[in-house]
Backbone as a chain_set.jsonl record, in Angstrom:
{"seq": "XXXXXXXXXXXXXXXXXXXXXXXXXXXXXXXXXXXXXXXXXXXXXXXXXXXXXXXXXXXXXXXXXXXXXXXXXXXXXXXXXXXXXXXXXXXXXXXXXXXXXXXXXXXXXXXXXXXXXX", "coords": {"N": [[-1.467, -1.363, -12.875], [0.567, -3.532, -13.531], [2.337, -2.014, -15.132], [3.123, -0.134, -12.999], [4.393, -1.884, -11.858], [6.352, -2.301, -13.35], [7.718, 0.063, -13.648], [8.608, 0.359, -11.071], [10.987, -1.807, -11.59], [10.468, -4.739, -11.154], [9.03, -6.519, -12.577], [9.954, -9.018, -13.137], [9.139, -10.326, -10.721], [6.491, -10.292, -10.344], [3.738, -12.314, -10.409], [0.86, -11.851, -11.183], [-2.203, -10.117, -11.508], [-4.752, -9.873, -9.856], [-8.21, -8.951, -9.557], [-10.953, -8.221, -6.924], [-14.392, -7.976, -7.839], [-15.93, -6.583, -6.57], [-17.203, -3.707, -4.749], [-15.782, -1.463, -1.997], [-17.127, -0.947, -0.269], [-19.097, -2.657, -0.443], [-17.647, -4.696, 0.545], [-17.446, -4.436, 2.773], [-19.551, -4.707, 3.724], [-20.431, -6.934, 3.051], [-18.235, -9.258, 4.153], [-18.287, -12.081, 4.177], [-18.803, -13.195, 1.386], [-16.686, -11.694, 0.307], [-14.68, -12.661, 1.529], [-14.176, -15.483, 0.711], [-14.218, -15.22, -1.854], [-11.598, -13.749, -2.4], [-10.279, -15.744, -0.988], [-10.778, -18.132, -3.083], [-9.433, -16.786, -5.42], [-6.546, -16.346, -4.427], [-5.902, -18.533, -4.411], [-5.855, -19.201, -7.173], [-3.915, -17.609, -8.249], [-1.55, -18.54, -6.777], [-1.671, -21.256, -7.819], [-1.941, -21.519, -10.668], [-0.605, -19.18, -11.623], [1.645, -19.327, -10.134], [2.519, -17.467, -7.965], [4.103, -16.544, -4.838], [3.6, -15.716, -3.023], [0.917, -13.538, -1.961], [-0.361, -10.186, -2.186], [-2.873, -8.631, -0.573], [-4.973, -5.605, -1.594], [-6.2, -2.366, -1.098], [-8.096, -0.565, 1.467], [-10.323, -1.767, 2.364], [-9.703, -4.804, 2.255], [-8.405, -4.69, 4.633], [-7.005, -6.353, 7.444], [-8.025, -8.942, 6.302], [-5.626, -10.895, 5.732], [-4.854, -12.074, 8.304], [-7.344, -12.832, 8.826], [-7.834, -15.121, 7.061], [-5.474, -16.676, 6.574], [-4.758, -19.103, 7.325], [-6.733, -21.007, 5.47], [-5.607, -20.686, 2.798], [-3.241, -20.989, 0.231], [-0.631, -19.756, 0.315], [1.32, -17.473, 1.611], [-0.638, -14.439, 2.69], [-0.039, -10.653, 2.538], [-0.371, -8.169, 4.149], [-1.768, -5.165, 2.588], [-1.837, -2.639, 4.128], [-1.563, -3.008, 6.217], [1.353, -3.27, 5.681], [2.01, -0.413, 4.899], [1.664, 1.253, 6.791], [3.436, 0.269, 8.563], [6.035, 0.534, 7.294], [5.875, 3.286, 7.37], [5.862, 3.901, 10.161], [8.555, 2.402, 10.505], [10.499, 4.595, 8.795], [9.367, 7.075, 10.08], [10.465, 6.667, 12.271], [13.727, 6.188, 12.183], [14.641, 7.633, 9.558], [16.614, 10.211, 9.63], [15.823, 13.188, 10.48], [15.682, 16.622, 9.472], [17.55, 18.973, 10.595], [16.55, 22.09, 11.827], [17.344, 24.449, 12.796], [19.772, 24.717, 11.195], [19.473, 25.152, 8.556], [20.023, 26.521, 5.395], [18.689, 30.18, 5.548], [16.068, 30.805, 2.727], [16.801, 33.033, 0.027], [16.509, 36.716, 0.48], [13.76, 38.153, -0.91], [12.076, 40.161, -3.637], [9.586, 41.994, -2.879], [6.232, 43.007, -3.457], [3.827, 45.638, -2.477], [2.913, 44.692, -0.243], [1.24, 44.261, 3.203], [2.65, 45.857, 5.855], [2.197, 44.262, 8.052], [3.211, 41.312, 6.883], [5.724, 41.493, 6.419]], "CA": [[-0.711, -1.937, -11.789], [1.493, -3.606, -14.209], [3.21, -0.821, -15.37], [3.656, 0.092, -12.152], [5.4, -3.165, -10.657], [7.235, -2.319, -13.906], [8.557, 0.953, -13.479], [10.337, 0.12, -9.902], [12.005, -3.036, -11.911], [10.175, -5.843, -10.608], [8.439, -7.214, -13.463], [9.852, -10.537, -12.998], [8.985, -11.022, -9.722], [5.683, -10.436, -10.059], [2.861, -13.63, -11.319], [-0.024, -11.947, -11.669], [-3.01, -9.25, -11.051], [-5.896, -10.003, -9.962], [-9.131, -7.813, -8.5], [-11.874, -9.03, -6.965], [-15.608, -7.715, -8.21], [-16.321, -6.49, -4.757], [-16.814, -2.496, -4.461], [-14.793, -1.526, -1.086], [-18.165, -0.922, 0.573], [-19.503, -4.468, -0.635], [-16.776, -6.034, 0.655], [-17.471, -3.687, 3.886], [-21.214, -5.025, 3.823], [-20.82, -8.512, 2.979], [-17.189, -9.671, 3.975], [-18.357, -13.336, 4.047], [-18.254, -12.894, 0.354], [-15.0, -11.131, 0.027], [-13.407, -13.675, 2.203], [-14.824, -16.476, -0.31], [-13.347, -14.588, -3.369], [-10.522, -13.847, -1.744], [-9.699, -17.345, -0.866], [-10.566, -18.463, -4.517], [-8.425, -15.76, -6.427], [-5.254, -16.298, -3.639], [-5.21, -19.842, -4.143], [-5.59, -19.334, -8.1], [-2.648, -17.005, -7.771], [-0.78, -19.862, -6.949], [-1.922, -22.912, -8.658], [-2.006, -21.058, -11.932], [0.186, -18.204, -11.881], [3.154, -19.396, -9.671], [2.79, -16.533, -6.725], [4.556, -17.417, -4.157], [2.129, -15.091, -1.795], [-0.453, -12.473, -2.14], [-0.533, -9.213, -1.723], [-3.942, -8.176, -0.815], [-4.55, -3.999, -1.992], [-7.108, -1.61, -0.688], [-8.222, -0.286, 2.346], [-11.736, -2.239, 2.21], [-9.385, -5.978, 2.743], [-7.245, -4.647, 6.178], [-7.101, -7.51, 8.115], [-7.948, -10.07, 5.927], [-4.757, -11.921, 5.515], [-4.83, -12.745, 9.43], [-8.855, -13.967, 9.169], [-7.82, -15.932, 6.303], [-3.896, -17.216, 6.564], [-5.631, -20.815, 7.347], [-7.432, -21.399, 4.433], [-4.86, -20.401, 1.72], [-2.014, -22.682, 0.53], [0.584, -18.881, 0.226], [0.826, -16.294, 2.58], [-0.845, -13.301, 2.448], [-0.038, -9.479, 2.85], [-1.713, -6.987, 4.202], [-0.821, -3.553, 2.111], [-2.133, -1.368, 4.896], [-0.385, -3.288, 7.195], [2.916, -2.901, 5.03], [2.294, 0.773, 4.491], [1.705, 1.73, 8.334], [4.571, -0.2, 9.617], [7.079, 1.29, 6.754], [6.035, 4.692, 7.643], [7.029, 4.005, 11.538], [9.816, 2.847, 10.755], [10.949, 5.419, 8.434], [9.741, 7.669, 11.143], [11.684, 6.691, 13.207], [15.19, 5.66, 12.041], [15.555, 8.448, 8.782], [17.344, 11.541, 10.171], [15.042, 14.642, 10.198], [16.554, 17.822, 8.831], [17.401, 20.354, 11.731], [15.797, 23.384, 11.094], [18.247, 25.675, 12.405], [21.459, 24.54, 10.741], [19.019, 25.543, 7.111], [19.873, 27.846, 4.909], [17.557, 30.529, 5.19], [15.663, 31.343, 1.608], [17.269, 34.647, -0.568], [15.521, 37.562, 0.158], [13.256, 38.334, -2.296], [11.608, 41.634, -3.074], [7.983, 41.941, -2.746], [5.275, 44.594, -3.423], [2.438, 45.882, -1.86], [2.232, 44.35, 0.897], [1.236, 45.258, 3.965], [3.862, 45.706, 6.952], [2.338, 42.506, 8.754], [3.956, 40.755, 6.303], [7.776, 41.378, 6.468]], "C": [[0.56, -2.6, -12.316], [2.471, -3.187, -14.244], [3.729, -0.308, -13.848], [4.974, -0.696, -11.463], [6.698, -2.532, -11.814], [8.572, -1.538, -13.908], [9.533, 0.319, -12.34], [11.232, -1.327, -10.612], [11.737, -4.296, -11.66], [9.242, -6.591, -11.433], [8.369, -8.925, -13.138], [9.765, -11.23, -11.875], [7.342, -10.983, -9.34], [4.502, -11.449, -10.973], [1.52, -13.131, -11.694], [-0.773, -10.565, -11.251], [-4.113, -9.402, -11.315], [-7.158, -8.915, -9.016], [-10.084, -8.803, -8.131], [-13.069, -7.834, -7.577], [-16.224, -6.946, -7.493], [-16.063, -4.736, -5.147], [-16.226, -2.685, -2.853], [-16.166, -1.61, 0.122], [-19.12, -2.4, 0.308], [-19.032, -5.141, 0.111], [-17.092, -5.469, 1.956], [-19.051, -4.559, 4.409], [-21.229, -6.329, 4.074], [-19.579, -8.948, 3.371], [-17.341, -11.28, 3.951], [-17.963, -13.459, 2.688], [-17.529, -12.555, -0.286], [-14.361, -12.093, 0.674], [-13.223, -14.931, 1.25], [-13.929, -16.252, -1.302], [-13.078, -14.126, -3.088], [-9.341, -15.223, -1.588], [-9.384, -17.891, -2.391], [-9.092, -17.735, -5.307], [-6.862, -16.01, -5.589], [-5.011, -17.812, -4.066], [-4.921, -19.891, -6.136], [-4.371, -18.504, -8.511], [-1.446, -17.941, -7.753], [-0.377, -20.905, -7.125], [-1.55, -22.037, -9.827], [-1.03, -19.984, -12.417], [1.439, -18.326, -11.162], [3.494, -18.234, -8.326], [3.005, -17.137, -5.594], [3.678, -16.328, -3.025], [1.57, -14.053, -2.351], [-0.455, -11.234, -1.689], [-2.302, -8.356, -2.015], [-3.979, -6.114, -0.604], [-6.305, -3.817, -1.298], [-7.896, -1.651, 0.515], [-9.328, -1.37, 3.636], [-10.725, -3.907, 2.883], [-8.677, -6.006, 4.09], [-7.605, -5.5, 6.814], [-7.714, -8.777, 7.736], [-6.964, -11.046, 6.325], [-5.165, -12.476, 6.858], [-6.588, -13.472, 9.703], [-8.641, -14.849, 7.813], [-6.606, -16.906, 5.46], [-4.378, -18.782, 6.443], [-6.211, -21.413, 6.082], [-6.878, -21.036, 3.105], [-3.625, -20.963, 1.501], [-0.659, -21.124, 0.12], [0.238, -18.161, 1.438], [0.471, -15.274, 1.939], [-0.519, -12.297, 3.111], [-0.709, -8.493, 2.486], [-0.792, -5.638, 3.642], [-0.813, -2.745, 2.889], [-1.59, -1.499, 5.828], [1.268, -2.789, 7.278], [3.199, -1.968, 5.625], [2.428, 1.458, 5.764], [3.674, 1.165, 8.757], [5.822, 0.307, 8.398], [6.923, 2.831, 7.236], [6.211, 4.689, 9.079], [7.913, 3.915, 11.015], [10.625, 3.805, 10.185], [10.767, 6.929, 9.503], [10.075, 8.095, 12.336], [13.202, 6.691, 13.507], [15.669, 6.371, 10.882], [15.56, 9.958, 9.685], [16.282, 12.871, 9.858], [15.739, 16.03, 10.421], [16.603, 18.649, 10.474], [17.42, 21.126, 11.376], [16.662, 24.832, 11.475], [19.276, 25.38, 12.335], [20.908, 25.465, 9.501], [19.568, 26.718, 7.091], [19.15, 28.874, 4.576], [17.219, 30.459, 3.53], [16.703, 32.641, 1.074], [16.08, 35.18, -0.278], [14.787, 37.887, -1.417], [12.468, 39.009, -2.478], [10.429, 41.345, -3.089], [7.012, 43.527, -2.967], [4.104, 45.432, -3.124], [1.706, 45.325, -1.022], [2.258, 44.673, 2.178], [2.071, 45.069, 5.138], [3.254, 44.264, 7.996], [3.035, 41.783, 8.035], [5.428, 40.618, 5.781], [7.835, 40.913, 7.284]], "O": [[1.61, -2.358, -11.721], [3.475, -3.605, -13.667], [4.942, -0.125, -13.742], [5.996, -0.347, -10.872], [7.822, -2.296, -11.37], [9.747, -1.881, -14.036], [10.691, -0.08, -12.463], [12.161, -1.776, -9.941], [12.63, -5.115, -11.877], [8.587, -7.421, -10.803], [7.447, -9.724, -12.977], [10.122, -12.402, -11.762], [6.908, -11.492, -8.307], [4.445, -11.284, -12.191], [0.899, -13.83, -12.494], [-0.051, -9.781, -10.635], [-4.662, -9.249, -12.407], [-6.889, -8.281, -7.996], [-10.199, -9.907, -8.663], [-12.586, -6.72, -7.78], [-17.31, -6.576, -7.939], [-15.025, -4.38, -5.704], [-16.166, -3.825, -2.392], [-16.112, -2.249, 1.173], [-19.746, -2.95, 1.215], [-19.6, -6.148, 0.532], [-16.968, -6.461, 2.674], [-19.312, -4.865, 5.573], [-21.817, -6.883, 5.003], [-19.41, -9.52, 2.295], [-16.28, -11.819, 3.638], [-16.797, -13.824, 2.536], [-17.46, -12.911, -1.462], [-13.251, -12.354, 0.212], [-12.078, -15.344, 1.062], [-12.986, -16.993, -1.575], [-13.881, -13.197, -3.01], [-8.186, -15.483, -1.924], [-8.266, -18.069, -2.873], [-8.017, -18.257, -5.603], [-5.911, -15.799, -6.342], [-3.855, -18.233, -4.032], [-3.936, -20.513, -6.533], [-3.778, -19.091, -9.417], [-0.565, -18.021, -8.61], [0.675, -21.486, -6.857], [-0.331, -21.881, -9.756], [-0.699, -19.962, -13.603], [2.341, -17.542, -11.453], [4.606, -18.196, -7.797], [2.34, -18.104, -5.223], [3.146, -16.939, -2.098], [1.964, -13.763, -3.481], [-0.587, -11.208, -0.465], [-2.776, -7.799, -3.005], [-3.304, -5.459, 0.19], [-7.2, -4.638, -1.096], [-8.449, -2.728, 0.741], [-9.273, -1.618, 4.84], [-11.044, -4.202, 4.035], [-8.373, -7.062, 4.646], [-8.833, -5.562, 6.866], [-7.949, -9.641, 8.58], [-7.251, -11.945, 7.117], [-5.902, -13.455, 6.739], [-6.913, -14.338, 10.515], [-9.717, -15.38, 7.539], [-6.64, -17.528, 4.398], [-4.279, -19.451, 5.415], [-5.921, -22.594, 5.89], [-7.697, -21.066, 2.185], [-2.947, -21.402, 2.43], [0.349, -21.569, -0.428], [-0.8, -18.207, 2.098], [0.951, -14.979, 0.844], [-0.535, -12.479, 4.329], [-1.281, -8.032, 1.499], [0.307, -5.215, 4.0], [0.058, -1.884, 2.764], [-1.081, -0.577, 6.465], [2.015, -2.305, 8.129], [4.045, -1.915, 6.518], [3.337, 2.285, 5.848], [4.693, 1.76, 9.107], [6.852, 0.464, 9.053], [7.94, 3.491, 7.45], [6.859, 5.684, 9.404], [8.519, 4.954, 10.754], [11.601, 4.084, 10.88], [11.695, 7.712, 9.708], [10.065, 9.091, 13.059], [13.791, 7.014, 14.539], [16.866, 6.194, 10.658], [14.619, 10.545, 10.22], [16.221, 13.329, 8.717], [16.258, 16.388, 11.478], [15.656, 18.77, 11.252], [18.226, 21.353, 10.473], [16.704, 25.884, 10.838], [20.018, 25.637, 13.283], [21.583, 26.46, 9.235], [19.706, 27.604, 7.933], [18.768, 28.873, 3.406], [18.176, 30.016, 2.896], [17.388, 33.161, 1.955], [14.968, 34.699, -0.496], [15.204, 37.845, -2.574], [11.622, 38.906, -1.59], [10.19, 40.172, -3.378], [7.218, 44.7, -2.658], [3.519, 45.836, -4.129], [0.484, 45.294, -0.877], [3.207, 45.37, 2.537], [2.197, 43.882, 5.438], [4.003, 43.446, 8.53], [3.916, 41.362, 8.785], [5.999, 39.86, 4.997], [8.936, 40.606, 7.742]]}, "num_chains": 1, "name": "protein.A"}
């Protein structure tokens, strides 16, 4: 994850990485327990590591942050939240190619196939 923040350039904006213990179906089973350690790890986040909020990851926490904004001294974000609402708006507001301005393909020869296929 590191490496990752690293590649896009953001190294120094990020304080820390933490997981919780929790398979996705644990946390699905028991969320009293994920909310618990959740809380813990968000608030050590920012006593200890300086994060100025939380980004909670994987599918298994969606809608945490909003059952647990109250009880955490940063805000938290939801990734699935993020990731939905960037992909509206991207599809909505980037330009989608019009398909018949394209340049078709070059022909390109072919062999043995059968006349459905031209």
């Amino acid at each position: 994850m590191e490496k990752q923040v690293e590649n896009f350039g953001l190294a120094n904006r990020l304080a820390s990485v933490r997981t919780v213990s929790m398979t996705g179906a644990e946390i699905v089973n028991n969320p009293d327990k994920a909310y618990e350690m959740i809380v813990k790890l968000s608030d050590t986040c920012a006593q200890k590591d300086g994060a100025s909020c939380v980004i909670l990851g994987g599918a298994a926490l969606a809608g945490f942050p909003a059952i647990l904004h109250e009880r955490v001294s940063v805000p938290l974000i939801d990734n699935l939240a993020v990731t939905i609402s960037t992909a509206l708006t991207l599809a909505k507001y980037v330009p989608q190619p019009n398909r018949n301005q394209q340049t078709p393909s070059p022909k390109m020869g072919s062999q043995n196939l059968s006349p459905e296929l031209f």
